[in-house]
N, C-alpha and C positions, 0 to 999 in steps of 0.2 A: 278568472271566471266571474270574479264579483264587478270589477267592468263592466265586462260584457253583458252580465245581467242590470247594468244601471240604466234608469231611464234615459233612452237619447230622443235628437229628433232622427239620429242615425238610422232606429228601425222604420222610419216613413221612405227610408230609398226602396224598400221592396215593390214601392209604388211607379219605381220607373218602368221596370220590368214588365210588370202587370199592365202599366197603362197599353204600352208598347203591344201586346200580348190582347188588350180588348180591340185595339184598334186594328189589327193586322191578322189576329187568327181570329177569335171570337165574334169581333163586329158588333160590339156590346151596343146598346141605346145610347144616343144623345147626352144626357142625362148622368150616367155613370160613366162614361169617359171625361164629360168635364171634372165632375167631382173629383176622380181617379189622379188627371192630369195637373188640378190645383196643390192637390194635394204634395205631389210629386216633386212644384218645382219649391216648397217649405223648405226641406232638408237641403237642397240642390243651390238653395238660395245659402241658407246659413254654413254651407261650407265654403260661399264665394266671400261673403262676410269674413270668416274665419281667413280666409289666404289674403285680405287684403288687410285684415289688422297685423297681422304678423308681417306686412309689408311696414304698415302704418308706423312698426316699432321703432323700424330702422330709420328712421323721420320725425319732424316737428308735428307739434297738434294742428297747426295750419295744413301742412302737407299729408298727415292722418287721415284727418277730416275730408281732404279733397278724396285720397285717393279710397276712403271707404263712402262717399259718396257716389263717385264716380261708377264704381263698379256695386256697388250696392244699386245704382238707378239703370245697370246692364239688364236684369232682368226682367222690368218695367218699361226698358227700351225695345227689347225683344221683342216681348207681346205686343207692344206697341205694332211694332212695324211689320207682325203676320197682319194683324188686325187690318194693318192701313192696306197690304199688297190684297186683304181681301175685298177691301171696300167698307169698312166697319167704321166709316170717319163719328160715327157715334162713337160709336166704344172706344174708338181710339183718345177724341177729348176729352172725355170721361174718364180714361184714365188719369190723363194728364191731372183734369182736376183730384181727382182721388191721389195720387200722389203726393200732391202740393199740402192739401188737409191733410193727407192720411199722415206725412210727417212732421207736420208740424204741429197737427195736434194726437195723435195716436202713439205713432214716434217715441216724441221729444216727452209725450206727456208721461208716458210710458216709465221712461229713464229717469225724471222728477221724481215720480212715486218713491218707485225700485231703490233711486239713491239717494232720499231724504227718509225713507222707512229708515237707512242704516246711518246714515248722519243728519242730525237736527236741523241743520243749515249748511247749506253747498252752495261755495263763494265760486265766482269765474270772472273772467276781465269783461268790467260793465261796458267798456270803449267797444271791444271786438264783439259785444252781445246788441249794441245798438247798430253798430257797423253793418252787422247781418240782418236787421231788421227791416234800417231804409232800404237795402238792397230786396228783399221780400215786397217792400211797397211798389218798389221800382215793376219788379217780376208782374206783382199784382195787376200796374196800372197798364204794362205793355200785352198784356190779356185782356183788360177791360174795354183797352179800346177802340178793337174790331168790332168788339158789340156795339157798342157805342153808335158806332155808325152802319151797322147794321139796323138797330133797333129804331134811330132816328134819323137815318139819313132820307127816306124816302125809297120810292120803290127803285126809280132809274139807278140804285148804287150796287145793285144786286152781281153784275158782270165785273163791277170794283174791285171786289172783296177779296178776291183772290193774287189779285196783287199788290191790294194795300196790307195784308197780311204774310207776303211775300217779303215785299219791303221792311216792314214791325219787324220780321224773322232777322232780319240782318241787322237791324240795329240792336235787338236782345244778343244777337250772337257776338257784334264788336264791344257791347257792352260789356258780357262774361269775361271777354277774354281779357280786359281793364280792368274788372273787378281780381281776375287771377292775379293779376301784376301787382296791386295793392296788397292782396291777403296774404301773398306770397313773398312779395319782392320787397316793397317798398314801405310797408306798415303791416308787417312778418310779428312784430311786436304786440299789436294787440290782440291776437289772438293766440295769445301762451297765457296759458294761466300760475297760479301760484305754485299750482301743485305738482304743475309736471316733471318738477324737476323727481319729487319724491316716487310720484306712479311711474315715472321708469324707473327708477328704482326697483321697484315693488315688481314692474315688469320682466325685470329680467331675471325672476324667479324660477320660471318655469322657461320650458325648450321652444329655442325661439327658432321656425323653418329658414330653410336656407332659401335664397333667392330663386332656386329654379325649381325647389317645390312650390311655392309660393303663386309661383307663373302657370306652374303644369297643372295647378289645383284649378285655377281660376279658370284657363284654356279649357280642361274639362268639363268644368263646371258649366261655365258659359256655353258650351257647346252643344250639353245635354238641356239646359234652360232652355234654349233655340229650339230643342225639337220637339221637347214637352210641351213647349206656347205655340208650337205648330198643330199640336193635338186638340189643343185648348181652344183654342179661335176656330177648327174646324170647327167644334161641339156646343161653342158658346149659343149660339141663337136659338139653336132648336131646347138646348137645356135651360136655357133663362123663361124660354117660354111654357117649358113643361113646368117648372119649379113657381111660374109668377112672378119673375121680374123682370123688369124693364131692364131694355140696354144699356141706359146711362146708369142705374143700379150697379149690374155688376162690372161696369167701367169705373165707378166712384167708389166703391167699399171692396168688392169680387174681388179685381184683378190688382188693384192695391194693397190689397192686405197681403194677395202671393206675391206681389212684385219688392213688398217693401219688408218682405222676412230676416233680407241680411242685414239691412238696418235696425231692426226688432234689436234682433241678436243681437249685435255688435255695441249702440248707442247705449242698451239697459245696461251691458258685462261694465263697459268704462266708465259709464255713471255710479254702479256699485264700487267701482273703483275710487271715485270719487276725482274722476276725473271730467269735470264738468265742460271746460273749455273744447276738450274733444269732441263729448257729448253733442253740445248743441251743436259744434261742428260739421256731425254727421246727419243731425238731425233735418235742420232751418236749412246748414247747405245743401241737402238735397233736395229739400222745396226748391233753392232757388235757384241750383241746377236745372232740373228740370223745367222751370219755368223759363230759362234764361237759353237755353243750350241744349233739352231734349225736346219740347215741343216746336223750337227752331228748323234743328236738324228733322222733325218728322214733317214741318211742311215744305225744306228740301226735298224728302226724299219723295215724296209723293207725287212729285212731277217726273221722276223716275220708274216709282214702283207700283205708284196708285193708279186707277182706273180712271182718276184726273185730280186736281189740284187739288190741295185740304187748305181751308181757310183758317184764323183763329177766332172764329164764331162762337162762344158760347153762351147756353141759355141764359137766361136770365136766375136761376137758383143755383145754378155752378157762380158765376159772378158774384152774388152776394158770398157765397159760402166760400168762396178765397178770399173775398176782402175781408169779411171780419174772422176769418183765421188769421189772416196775416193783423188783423188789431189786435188780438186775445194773445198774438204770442207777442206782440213786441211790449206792450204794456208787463208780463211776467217777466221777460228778458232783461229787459231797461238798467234795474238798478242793483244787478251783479250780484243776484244771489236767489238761492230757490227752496222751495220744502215742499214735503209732500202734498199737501193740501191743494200747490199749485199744479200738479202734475194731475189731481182727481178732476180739477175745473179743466183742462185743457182735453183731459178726456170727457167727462160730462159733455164738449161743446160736440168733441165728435160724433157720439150715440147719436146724439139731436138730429144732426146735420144727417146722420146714417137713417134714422126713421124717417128724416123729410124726404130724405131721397127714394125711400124705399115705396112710401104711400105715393110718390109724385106717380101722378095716370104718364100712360107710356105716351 
């Protein structure tokens, strides 16, 4: 009983129901269906989180790392790609960038606090923390520079773009999949840290799922995430515009904050574990996931699914705010060790970057 009464995010699933229930009997406003449906995919997120660490146990902090980013950036890929089948190629960049900050600096900054509050200093391998960093530059600069030539190419480059961002898509995507082979295969090494030997340890304290819970959790999860950001994306325009905010707003902070709950989850539990190497694992590799491999695969799909091609165009204040994310984290990363002080600036840089975007006129 005393469980059952303990604070979860477990009691936010009542919200699937409900959403389901405004949209289908009720026919509730704009307005409270987004909210209802944000809300929903929280919990729905942190049990995908949860099935994919109890994956992660049975594996290296390399392979960890992958496979709770992996499915951690499922339901930020999701929303993505109602967004895109609607025509939302705003919200959809917007996410993208919102993803990219939100975990590397919301994230990751998050898990600094959380796990230098309980040890003074938390050491990780400085080789695999710089290793992720240039990779982050790399992500950075094959985003930058679509705009690039958007911004300065002139007018006649306008019919280009869609397939010079076609082309960038392929080279981020043969690049990730070099990047796997390194992190995985062939210098597997620098991303273990000192401690993993003792945090499994420590891990296999408590009941570890069996592999087809594990799957059947995630299959559901992912499933119902699917239908909640189909709720969501219907609701998003009309609710952003009743509430005051602009589309790249809640494409940069909104739908990132719901998209990146099982990383919340997951990155802070391992860091209070003091398990660093995972940590940033989950954290930077799902920036450059996503940078490398989900905003690739969405301008695939969009010549499929979209109303026509998505470029890798973006503004001018998404571009600044992934490059000097991507500076502010590799400078903390660098020299293989963290406290919390570092974790308060990494979030300090986010608010900022959250108000600019918030006051930016639509």
């Amino acid at each position: 009983m005393k469980q059952f009464l303990k604070p979860s995010l477990n009691w936010l699933l009542i919200f699937v129901p409900l959403t389901v229930l405004m949209e289908f009997v009720f026919h509730s406003s704009p307005t409270l269906l987004f909210i209802s449906a944000c809300i929903s995919i929280i919990p729905l997120a942190g049990w995908l989180g949860k099935a994919t660490e109890h994956l992660a146990e049975k594996t290296g902090e390399g392979i960890g790392g992958l496979l709770n980013a992996t499915f951690g950036n499922a339901a930020e890929l999701i929303i993505a790609l109602a967004a895109l089948q609607a025509g939302l190629y705003d919200v959809v960049k917007a996410s993208i960038t919102g993803s990219i900050i939100g975990n590397i600096l919301l994230v990751l900054g998050a898990s600094l606090l959380t796990g230098g509050l309980k040890y003074k200093v938390q050491k990780f391998n400085p080789a695999g923390a710089r290793s992720m960093s240039i990779m982050l530059t790399l992500a950075s600069i094959g985003l930058i520079g679509p705009a690039i030539f958007h911004y300065f190419g002139g007018r006649d480059i306008v019919d280009r773009e869609a397939d010079l961002s076609l082309e960038i898509a392929v080279v981020l995507v043969v690049t990730y999949g070099l990047i796997l082979l390194f992190s995985l295969k062939t210098h597997k090494q620098l991303f273990v840290g000192e401690v993993a030997e003792a945090a499994e340890v420590d891990s296999g304290k408590h009941h570890s799922w069996s592999l087809t819970k594990s799957l059947s959790v995630l299959a559901v999860a992912t499933a119902f995430i699917a239908w909640m950001s189909e709720i969501l994306v219907g609701s998003v325009e009309h609710a952003a515009e009743a509430m005051g905010m602009t589309s790249i707003f809640v494409g940069v902070i909104v739908v990132a904050i719901i998209g990146n709950a099982a990383e919340h989850s997951t990155a802070i539990l391992v860091a209070m574990k003091n398990r660093m190497d995972l940590s940033l694992g989950i954290a930077i590799g799902s920036s450059i996931q996503v940078a490398l491999f989900v905003a690739p695969v969405l301008v695939f799909a969009s010549y499929f699914i979209g109303p026509r091609p998505m470029d890798l165009v973006f503004t001018p204040v998404e571009i600044v705010a992934i490059a000097l994310s991507g500076l502010i984290t590799e400078q903390i990363a660098s020299d293989g060790e963290s406290n919390w002080l570092e974790g308060v600036q990494l979030i300090s840089v986010y608010i900022i970057f959250a108000l600019v975007f918030y006051f930016l006129p639509a």
